[in-house]
C-alpha positions as CSV (number, residue, x, y, z in Angstrom):
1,X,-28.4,6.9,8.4
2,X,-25.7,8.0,10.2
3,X,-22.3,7.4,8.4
4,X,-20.1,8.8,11.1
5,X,-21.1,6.3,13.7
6,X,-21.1,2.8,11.9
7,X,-20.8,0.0,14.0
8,X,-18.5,-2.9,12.5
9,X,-20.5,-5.5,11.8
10,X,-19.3,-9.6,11.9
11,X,-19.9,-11.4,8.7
12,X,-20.7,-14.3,10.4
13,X,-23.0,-14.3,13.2
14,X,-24.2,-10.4,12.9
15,X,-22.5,-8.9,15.9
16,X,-21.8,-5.3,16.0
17,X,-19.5,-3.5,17.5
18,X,-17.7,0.0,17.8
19,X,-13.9,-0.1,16.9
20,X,-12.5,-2.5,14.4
21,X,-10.0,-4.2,17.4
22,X,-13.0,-5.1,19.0
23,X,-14.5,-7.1,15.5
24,X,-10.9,-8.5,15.2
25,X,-10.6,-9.8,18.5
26,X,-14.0,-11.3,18.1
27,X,-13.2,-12.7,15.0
28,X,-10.2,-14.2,16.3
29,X,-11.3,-15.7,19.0
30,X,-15.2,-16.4,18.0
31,X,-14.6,-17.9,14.6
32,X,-11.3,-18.5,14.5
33,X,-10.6,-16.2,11.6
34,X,-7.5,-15.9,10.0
35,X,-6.7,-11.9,10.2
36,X,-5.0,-10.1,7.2
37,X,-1.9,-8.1,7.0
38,X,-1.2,-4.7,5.2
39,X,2.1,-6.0,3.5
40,X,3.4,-2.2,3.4
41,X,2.8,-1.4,6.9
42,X,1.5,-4.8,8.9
43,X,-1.9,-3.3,10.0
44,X,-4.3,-5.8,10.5
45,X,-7.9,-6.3,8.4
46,X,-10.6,-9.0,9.2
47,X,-11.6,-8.6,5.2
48,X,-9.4,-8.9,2.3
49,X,-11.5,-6.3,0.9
50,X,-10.4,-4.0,3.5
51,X,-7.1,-4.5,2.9
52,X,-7.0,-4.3,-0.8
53,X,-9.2,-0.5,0.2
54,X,-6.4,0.2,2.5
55,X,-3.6,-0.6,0.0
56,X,-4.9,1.7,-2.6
57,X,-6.3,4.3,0.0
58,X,-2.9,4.7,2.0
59,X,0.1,3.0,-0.4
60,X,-1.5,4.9,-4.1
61,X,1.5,7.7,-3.5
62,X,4.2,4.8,-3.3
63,X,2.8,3.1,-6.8
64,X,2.6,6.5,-8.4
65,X,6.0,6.7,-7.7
66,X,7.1,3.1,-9.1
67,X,5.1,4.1,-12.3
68,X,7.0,7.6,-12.9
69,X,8.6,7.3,-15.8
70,X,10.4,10.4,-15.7
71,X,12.4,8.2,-12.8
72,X,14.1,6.2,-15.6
73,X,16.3,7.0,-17.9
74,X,15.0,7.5,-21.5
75,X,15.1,4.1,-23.1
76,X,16.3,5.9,-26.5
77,X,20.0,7.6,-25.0
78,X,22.1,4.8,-26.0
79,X,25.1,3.9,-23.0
80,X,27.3,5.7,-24.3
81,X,24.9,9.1,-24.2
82,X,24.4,8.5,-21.3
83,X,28.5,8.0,-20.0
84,X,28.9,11.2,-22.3
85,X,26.4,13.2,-20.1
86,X,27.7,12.5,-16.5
87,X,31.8,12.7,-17.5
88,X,31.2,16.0,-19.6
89,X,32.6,18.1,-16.8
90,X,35.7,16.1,-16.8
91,X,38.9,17.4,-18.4
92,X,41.2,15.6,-20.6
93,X,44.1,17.8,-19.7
94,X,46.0,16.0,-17.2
């Protein structure tokens, strides 16, 4: 089998073909299939499968990010810790 060289395949009525603008277009225009967007970057899917494998593929860096806790504050410095900290290098003496 040769992984390198898969055609795209339609769902529907079994077409193949080479690039995945060609399946869209077909899909589009064949079947009248409603086409899915990437909501990151708008690239265009005929599966919401492929999507969802895009999303995790190419936008995994940008959760990682959202879900680094070192990012927030630590929820045990009260607000006043926390005022102390960034106004330390201030002087009284006016």
């Amino acid at each position: 089998m040769d992984f390198f060289h898969r055609k795209k395949k339609c769902e529907q009525c079994d077409e193949k073909f080479t690039t995945d603008g060609d399946l869209m277009h077909h899909a589009r225009h064949i079947h009248h299939q409603t086409i899915v967007n990437c909501t990151e970057c708008g690239k265009e899917f005929v599966h919401e499968k492929d999507r969802l494998h895009h999303a995790r593929k190419e936008h995994d860096e940008k959760m990682k990010k959202r879900s680094n806790k070192e990012s927030f504050p630590d929820k045990n410095d009260s607000l006043q810790d926390r005022v102390d900290e960034q106004t330390k290098h201030f002087s009284d003496k006016l």
